[in-house]
C-alpha atoms as one frame of an Amber mdcrd trajectory, in Angstrom:
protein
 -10.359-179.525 -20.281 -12.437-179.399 -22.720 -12.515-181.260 -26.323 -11.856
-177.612 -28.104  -8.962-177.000 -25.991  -7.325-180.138 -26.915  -8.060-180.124
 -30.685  -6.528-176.912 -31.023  -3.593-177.878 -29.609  -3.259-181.156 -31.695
  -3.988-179.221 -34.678  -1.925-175.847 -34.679   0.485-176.755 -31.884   1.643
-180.254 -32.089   0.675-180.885 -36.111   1.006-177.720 -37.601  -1.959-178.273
 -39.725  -1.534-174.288 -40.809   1.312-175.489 -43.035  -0.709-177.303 -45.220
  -2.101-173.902 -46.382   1.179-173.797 -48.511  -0.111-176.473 -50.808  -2.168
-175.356 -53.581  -4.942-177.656 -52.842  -5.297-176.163 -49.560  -3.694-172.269
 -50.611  -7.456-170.732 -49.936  -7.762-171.898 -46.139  -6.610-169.860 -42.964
  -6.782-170.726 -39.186  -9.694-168.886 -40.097 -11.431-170.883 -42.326 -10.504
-173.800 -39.835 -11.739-172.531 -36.980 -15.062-171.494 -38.769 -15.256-175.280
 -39.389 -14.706-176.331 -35.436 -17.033-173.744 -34.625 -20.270-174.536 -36.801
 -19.512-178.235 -36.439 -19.161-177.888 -32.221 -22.359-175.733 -32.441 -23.895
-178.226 -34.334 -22.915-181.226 -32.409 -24.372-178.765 -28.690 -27.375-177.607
 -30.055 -28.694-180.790 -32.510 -26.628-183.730 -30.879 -25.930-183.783 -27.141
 -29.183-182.691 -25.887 -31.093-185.548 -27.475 -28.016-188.375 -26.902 -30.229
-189.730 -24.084 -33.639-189.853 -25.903 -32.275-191.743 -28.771 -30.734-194.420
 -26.226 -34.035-194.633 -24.433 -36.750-193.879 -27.578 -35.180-196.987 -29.926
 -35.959-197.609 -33.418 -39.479-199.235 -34.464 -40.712-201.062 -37.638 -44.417
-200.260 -38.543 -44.518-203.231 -40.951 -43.752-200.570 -43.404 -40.340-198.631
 -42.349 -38.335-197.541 -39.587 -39.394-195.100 -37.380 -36.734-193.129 -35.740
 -37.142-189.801 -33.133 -37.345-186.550 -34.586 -34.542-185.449 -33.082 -32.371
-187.876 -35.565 -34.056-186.072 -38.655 -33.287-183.031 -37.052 -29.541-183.891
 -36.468 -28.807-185.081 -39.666 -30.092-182.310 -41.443 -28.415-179.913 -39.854
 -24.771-181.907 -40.767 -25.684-182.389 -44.036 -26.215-178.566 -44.322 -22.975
-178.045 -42.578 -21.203-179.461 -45.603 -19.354-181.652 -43.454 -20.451-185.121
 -45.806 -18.022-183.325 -48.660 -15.862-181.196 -46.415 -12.828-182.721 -47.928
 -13.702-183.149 -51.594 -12.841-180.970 -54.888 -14.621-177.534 -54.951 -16.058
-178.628 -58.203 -18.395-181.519 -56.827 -19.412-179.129 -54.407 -16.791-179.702
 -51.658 -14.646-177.563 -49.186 -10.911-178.799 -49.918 -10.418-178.954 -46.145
  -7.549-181.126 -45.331  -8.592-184.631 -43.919  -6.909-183.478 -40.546  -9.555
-180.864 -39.907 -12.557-182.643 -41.360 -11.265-185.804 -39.060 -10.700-182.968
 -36.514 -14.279-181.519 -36.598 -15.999-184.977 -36.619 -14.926-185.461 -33.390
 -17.575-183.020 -31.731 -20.161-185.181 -33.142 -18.781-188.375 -31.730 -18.609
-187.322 -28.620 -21.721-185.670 -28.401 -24.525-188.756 -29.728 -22.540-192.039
 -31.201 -25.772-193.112 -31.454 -27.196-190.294 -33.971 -24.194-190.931 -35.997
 -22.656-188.109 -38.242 -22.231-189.669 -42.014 -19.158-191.055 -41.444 -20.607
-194.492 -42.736 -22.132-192.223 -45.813 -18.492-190.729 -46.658 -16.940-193.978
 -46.788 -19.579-195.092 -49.318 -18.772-192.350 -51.412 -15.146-192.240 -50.706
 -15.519-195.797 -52.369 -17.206-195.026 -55.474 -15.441-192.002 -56.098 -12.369
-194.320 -56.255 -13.707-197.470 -57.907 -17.072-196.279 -59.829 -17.495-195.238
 -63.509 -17.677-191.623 -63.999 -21.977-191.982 -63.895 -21.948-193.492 -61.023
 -19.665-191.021 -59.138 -21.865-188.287 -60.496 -25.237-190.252 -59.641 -24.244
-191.933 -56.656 -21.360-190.537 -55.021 -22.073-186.882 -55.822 -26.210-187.025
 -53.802 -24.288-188.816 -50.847 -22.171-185.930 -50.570 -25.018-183.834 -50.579
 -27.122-185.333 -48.073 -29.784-186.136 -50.430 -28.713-190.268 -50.223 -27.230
-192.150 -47.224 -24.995-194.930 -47.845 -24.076-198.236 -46.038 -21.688-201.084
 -46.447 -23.388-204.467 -46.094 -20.830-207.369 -45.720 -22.123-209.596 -42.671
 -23.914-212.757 -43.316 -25.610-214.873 -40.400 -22.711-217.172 -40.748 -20.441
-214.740 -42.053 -18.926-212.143 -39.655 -15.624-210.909 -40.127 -14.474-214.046
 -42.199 -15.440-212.224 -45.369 -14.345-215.253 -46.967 -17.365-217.096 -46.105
 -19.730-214.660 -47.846 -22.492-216.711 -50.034 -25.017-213.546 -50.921 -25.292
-214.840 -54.515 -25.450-212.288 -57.588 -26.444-213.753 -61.293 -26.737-211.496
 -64.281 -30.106-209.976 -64.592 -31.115-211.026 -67.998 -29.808-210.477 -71.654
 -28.123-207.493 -72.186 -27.441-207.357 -68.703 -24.167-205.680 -69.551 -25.506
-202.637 -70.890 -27.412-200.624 -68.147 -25.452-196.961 -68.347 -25.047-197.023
 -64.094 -22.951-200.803 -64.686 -23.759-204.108 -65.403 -27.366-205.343 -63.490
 -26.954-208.542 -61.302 -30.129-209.717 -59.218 -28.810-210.378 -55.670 -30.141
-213.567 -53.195 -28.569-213.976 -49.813 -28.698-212.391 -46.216 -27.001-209.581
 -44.523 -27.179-208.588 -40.815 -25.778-206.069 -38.855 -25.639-203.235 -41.260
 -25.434-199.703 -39.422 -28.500-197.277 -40.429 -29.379-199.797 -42.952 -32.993
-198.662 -43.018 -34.076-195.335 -42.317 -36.436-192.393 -43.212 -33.488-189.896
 -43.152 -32.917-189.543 -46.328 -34.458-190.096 -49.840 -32.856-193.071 -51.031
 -30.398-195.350 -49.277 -27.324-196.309 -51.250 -25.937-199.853 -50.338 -22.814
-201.476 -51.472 -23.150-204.820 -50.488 -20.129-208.194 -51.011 -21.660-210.834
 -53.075 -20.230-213.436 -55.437 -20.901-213.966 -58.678 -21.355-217.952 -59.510
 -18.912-220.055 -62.271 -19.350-221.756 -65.004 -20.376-224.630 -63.045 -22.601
-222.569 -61.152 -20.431-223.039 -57.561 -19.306-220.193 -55.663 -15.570-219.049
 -56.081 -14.067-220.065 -52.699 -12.390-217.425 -50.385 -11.923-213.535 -51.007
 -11.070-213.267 -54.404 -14.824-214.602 -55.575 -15.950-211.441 -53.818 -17.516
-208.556 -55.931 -19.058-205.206 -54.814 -22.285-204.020 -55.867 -24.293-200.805
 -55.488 -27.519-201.771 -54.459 -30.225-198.531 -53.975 -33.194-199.190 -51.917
 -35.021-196.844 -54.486 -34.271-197.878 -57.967 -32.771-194.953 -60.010 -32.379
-193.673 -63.296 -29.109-191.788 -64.954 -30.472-189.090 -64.189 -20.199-183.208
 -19.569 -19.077-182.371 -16.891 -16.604-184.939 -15.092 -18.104-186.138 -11.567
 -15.253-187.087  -9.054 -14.240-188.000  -5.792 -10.556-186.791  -4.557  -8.737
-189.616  -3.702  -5.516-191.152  -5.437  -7.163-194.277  -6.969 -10.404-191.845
  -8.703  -7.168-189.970  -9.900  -5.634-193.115 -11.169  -8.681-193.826 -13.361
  -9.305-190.247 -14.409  -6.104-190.390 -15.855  -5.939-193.905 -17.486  -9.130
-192.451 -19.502  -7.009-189.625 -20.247  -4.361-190.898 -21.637  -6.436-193.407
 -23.438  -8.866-191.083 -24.865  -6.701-187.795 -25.621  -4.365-190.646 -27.253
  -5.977-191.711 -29.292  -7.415-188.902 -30.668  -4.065-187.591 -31.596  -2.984
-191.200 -33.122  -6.371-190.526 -35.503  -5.384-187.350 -36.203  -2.102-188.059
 -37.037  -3.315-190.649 -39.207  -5.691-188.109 -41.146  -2.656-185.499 -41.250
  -0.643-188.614 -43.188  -3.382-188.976 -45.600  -2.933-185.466 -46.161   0.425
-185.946 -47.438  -0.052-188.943 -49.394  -2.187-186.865 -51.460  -0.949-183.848
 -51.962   2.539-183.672 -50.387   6.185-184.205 -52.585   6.468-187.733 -54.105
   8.618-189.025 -51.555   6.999-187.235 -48.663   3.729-188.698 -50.333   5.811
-192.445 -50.052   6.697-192.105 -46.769   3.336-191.211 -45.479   2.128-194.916
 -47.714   4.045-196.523 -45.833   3.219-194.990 -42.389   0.214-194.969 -42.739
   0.143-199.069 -43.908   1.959-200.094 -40.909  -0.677-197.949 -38.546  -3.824
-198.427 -39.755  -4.240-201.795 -37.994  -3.396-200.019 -34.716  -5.707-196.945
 -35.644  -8.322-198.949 -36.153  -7.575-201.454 -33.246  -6.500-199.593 -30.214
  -8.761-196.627 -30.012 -11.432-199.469 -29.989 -10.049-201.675 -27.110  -8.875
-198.802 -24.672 -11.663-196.234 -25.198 -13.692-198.496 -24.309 -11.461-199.383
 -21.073 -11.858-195.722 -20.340 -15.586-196.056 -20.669 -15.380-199.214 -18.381
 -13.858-196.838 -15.676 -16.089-193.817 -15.665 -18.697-196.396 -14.714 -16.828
-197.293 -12.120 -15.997-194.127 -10.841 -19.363-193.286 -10.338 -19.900-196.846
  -8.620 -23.216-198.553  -8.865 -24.888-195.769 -10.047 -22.564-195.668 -13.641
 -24.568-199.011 -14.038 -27.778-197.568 -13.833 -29.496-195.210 -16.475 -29.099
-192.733 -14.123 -25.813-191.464 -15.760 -24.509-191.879 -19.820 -22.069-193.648
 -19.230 -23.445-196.882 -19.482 -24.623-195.954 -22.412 -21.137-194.957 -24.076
 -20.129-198.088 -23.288 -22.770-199.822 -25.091 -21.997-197.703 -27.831 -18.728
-198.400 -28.407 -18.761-202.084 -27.615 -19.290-202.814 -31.453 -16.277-200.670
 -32.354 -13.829-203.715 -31.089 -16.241-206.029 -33.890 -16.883-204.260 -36.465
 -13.289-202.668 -37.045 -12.316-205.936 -38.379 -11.890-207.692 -35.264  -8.255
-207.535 -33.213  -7.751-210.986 -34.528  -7.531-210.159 -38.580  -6.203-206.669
 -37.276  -3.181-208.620 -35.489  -2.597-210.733 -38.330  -2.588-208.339 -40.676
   0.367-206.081 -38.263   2.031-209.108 -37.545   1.596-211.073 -40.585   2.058
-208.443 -43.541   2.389-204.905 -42.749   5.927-205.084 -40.953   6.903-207.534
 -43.341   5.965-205.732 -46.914   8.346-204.494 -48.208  11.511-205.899 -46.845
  10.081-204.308 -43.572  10.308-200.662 -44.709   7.518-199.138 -43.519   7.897
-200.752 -39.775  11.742-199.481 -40.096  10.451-195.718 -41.138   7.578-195.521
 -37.604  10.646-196.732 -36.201  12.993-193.741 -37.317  10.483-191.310 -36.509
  10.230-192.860 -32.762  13.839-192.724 -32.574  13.686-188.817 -33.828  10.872
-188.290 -31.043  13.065-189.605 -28.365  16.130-187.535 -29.362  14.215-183.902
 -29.652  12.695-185.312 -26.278  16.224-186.563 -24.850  16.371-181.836 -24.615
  14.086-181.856 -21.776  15.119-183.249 -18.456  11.471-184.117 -17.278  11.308
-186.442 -20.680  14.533-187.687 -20.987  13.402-191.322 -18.770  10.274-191.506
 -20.928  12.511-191.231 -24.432  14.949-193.830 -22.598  11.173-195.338 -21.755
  10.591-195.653 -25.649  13.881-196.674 -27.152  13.896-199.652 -24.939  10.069
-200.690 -25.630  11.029-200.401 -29.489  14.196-202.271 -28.930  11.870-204.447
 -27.653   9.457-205.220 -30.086  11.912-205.260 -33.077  13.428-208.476 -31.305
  10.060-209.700 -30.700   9.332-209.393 -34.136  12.041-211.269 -35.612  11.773
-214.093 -32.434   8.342-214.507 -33.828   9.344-214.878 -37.370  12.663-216.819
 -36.892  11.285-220.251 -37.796   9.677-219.481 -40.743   6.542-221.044 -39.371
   2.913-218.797 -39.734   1.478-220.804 -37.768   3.729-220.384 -35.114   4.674
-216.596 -35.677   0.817-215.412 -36.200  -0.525-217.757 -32.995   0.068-214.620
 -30.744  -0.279-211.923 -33.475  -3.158-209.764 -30.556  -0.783-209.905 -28.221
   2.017-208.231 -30.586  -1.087-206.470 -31.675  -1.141-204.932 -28.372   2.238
-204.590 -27.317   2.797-202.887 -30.895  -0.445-199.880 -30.212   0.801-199.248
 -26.776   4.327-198.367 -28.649   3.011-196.341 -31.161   0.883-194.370 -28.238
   3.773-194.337 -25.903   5.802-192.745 -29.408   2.464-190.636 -29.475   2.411
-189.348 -25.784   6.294-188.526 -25.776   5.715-186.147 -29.295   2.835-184.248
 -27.675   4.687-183.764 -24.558   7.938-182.138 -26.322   5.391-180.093 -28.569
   3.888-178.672 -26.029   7.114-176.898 -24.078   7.340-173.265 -22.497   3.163
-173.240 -21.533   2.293-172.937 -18.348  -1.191-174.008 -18.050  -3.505-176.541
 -16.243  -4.134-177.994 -20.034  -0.261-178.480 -20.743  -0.562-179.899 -16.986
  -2.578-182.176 -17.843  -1.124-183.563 -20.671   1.906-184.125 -18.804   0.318
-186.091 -16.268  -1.328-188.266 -18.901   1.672-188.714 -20.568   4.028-189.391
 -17.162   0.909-192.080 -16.265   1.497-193.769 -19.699   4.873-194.324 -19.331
   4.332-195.608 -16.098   1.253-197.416 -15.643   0.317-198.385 -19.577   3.831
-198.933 -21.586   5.001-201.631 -18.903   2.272-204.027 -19.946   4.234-204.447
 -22.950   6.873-207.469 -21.385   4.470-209.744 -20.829   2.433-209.142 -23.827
   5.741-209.748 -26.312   6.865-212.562 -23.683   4.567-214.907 -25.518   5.362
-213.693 -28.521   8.812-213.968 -28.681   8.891-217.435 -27.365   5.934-218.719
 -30.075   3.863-219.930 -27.116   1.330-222.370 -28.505  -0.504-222.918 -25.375
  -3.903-221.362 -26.889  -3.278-222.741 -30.554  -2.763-225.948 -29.107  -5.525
-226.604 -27.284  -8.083-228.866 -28.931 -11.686-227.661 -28.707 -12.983-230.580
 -26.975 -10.666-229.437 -23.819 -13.084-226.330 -23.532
């Protein structure tokens, strides 16, 4: 099946992403208009991006002593996006954007993801600007934000520090005011940074003109001492130019290649419909009815940690068994697949890590609010279960998901029933866990009743993947929200010197 075949059924089948075209944001577009979009961007991603996904793995990036020197193919590729429109494919039509819902911009990205994660596609550039469009004056929106959009400037986010990973906390890149008057620059106050940063994706390039990086430093006290934890943290736009205002699957028939073929199916197809539900929900925090607009808040609170989380863990299982489908060889260079797997190793890292991910499910988001938002996914699973409850080949799998959320509501409140964070948050990746492969088993089961009356090897497919989640995947759960409802210490107990 191919990625186009799926996408359009997530997108006009299962989300209905033509109904946005109601809303007057969005009262221009047409299946038309959206299907221009997946064209030019899966043209794009075929002629500049796949072809060249191995030569960019092999041909890696070299310092002259002067700048980076990456293979043409990479200029190549990201000019061609950049003229796509793609980098402001979402913004207002009068900073030169398309007003395409989020759900088809997310929608569309995905041809370049799959094609070269290596070459990228600007997604680290539209975050920058996302960011300064909502927390930068209106100069630095128009000088910054606006040439990022365009192509013209890349962008990057620079928060590691050699001993500062994902404990942001820990940060001690130093910024002091830059002089008198240091208040007064038009683009925002001047502050002359000194500190380290590492790991900071396309972070020097020849790309693109000028490289715009927003980097976490603190700014000293009185006394000249760093503020201690996260709220001594500032942001500051740091240009490396000073400016002025101005495939084909390979596979052997037997039962356990079938097995693993459809584990990366259901992992994969999964979570690309979680991500795309996600993106439809940002669409109607922004532009739907106030309460509509609420509700998706609250969703969309409670599932970014999973978003963001499970994609990263179980994609990359999937990765982990098309290598070894194709045996010894997927270890070899012979075959990309070792390479996909190297390329989305980081994502489990640089997401946040599953640990602050966990914490943050566990620890805050079904908890804000008098638990409203966790009590909202779970109405909507409940809904999903009773439209699927119609259809005797889905009736066990919505039987399948009431139980499993049955089950992690009392794990939930087993966890928090002393009172104690230490003890409730000391298996918060195992909830963290049991929690994603709920939300995809919710997933799988609203795809499945979507997707009723075709009679196709695609709809046969899905199906299978979904039949194989409930079977194989959503299981896994018990033992996973065994140690979590009984606050099992062993791991927080152990003392380091026992390891």
């Amino acid at each position: 099946m191919s990625l186009r075949t799926t996408l359009d059924f997530l997108l006009y089948e299962w989300l209905d992403v033509n109904q946005l075209q109601q809303r007057e944001r969005f009262a221009d577009h047409s299946q038309e208009t959206f299907d221009a979009v997946l064209d030019t961007c899966e043209r794009i991603a075929r002629e500049k991006y796949a072809p060249f996904n191995r030569l960019v793995d092999t041909e890696e990036p070299r310092f002259d002593g002067d700048k980076v020197i990456l293979p043409q193919a990479t200029h190549d590729a990201q000019k061609a996006y950049a003229a796509s429109g793609m980098l402001s494919a979402a913004q207002d039509y009068e900073i030169g954007g398309m007003q395409l819902p989020y759900t088809v911009e997310a929608a569309a990205n995905t041809f370049f993801a799959m094609a070269s994660v290596s070459m990228g596609s600007g997604l680290l550039t539209v975050g920058n600007a996302n960011l300064l469009m909502a927390h930068g004056s209106e100069l630095q929106k128009k000088v910054f934000a606006l040439n990022e959009f365009s192509g013209r400037w890349s962008g990057t986010m620079c928060l590691s520090e050699p001993q500062a990973g994902s404990s942001l906390s820990d940060v001690m890149t130093r910024a002091t005011p830059d002089g008198d008057g240091f208040q007064n620059d038009p683009l925002g106050a001047r502050y002359r940074l000194k500190g380290n940063k590492m790991w900071i994706s396309a972070g020097e390039h020849e790309l693109t003109e000028n490289i715009i990086h927003l980097v976490l430093a603190k700014i000293p006290g009185p006394d000249g001492k760093l503020i201690p934890g996260v709220k001594g943290i500032s942001l500051f736009i740091v240009p490396k130019k000073m400016v002025n205002t101005e495939g084909q699957l390979t596979g052997v028939r037997n039962a356990d290649i079938k097995r693993m073929l459809l584990a990366q199916k259901s992992y994969c197809e999964g979570a690309l419909a979680l991500e795309l539900y996600c993106a439809r929900l940002v669409d109607e925090q922004h532009t739907g009815s106030v309460e509509n607009a609420d509700e998706a808040r609250l969703l969309l609170e409670v599932l970014t940690p999973i978003a963001k989380s499970w994609p990263s863990e179980w994609c990359l299982e999937a990765n982990s068994l098309a290598i070894q489908i194709h045996g010894g060889y997927g270890y070899t260079r012979d075959f990309p697949v070792e390479q996909y797997w190297r390329d989305n190793r980081l994502n489990m890292i640089h997401e946040g890590t599953h640990g602050i991910q966990g914490m943050d499910l566990l620890g805050r988001k079904v908890l804000m609010e008098e638990g409203k938002g966790v009590k909202l996914l779970g109405a909507r699973m409940m809904a999903t279960a009773h439209k699927a409850q119609a259809f005797p080949d889905l009736a066990d799998n919505a039987k399948a998901l009431t139980a499993a959320l049955h089950k992690v509501t009392q794990a939930t409140q087993s966890a928090w029933s002393t009172g104690q964070p230490q003890e409730a948050l000391a298996n918060a990746v195992p909830y963290l866990q049991a929690f994603g492969h709920l939300v995809l088993a919710w997933i799988w089961l609203d795809v499945s009743a979507s997707c009723r009356g075709e009679n196709s090897p695609q709809q046969t497919g899905r199906q299978a993947a979904a039949h194989y989640f409930y079977r194989y995947e959503l299981p896994k759960i018990d033992a996973w929200l065994n140690v979590v409802g009984n606050r099992d210490m062993t791991c927080a107990n152990l003392s380091e010197e026992a390891f």
